[in-house]
C-alpha distance (Angstrom), angle and dihedral (degrees) to the residues before:
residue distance angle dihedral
X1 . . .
X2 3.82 . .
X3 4.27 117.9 .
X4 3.46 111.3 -119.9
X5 3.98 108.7 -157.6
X6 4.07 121.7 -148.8
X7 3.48 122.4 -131.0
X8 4.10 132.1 -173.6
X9 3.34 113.1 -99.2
X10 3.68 129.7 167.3
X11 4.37 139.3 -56.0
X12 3.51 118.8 -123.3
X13 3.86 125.9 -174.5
X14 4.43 114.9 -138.3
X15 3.97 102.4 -155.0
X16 3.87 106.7 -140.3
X17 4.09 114.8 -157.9
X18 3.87 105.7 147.9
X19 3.74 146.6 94.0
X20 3.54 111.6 -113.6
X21 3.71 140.6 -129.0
X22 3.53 120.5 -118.8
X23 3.67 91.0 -115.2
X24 3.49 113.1 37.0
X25 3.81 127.8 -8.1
X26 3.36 104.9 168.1
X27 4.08 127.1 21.2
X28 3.26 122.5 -176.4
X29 3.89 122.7 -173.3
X30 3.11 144.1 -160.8
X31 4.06 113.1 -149.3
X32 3.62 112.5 -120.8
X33 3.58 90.6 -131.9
X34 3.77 88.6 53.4
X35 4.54 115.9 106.3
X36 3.80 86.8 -149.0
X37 3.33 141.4 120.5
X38 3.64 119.5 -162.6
X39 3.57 122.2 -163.4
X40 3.94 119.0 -166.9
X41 4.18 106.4 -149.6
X42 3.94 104.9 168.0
X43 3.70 143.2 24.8
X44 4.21 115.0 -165.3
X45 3.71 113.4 -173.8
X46 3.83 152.2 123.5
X47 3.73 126.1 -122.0
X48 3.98 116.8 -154.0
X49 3.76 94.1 -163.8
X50 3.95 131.6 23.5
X51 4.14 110.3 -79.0
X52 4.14 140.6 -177.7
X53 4.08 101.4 -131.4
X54 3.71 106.0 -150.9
X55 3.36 120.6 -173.1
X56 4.12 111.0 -167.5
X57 4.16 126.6 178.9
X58 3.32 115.8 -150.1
X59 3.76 137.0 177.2
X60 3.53 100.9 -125.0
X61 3.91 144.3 32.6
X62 3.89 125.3 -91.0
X63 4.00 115.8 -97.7
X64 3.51 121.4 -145.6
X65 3.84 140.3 -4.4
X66 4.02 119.1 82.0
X67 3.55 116.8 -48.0
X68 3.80 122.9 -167.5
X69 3.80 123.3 -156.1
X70 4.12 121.7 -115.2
X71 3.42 117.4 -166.4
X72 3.95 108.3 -152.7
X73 4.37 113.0 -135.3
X74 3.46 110.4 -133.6
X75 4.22 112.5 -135.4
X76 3.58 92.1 -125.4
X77 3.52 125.0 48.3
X78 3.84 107.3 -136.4
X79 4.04 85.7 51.7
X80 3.37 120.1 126.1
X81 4.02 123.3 -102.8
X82 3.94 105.3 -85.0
X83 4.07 118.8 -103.5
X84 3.55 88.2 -142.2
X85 3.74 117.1 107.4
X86 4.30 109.3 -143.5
X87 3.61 125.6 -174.3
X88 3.79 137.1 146.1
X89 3.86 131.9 -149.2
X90 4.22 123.3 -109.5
X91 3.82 83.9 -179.7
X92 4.10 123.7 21.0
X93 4.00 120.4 -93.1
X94 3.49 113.8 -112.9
X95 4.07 103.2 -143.5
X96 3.33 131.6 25.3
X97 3.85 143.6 -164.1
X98 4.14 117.8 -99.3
X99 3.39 114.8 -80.7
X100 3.65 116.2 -103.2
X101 3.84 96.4 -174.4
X102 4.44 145.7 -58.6
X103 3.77 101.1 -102.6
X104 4.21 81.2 175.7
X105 3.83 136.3 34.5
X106 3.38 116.0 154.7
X107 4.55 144.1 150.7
X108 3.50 115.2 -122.5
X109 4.03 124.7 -174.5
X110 2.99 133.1 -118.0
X111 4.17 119.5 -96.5
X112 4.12 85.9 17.2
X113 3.63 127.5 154.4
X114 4.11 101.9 -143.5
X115 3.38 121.7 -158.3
X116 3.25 107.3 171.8
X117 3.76 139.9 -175.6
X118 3.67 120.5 -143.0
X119 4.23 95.2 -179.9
X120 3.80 123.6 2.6
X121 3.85 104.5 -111.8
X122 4.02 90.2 -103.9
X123 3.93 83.8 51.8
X124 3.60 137.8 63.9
X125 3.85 118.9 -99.0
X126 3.87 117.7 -149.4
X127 3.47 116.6 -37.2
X128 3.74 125.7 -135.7
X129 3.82 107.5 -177.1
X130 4.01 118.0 -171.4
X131 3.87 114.1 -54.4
X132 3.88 99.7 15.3
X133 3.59 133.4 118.4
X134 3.68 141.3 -144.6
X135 3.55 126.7 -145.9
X136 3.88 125.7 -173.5
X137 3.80 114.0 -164.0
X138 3.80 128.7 -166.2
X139 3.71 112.1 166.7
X140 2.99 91.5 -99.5
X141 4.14 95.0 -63.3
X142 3.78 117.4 146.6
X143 3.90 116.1 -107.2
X144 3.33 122.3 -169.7
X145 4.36 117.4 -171.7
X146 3.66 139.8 70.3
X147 3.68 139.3 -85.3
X148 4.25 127.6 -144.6
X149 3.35 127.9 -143.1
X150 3.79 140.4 166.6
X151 3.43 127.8 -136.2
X152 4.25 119.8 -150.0
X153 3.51 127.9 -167.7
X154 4.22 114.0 -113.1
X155 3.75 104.9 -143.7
X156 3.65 140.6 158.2
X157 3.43 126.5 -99.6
């Protein structure tokens, strides 16, 4: 088995401004081709009415229903374009990719502030290796906010 080391890479910021679908509002992928890592460390938002966050990997892209294009902002300016691959659903997928697992379920009031913390800075947040997915789910509640993530480079060593 070869040892892959981990090195820094940059912070990019997802803008979320959308009701979700029930089953998947926002995926975010990571290519399977791709040598990064991306590690998700903080979710700001506010929630108008009470929601259930679920967060759900999965091994392969949604099919189906009307996906909209987000284009993640990198933190620093002379930053490469993200690998990651963001959209979010006007109308629900209809298949999905197996489930790998539900890093985060959690009940969040209604008229809440959330800032939430996916990893404690001297831990990892969640991890989306090479050819996973990430779903966030609402019930279909709007959400309005924006969620960090690193990415780090995958090589050889």
């Amino acid at each position: 088995m070869s040892k892959q080391t981990i090195q820094r890479r940059n912070t990019y910021a997802i803008p979320i401004n959308a009701t979700l679908t029930t089953t998947c509002g926002i995926e975010i992928s990571n290519p399977t081709a791709s040598d990064l890592l991306l590690s998700f460390k903080q979710m700001l938002a506010h929630v108008g009415s009470a929601m259930a966050l679920t967060i759900t990997r999965r091994d392969a892209v949604h099919t189906g229903g009307t996906p909209v294009a987000v284009t993640p902002v990198p933190s620093d300016t002379s930053a490469v374009a993200s690998g990651a691959v963001v959209k979010y659903f006007t109308a629900a997928p209809t298949a999905a990719g197996n489930l790998v697992d539900t890093p985060l379920q959690i009940q969040v009031p209604a008229s809440t502030y959330v800032d939430m913390r996916l990893g404690p800075d001297d831990m990892q947040g969640i991890l989306l290796r090479p050819g996973q997915v990430l779903c966030f789910n609402t019930g279909s509640v709007a959400l309005k906010g924006t969620l960090y993530y690193t990415e780090e480079d995958l090589t050889p060593g």
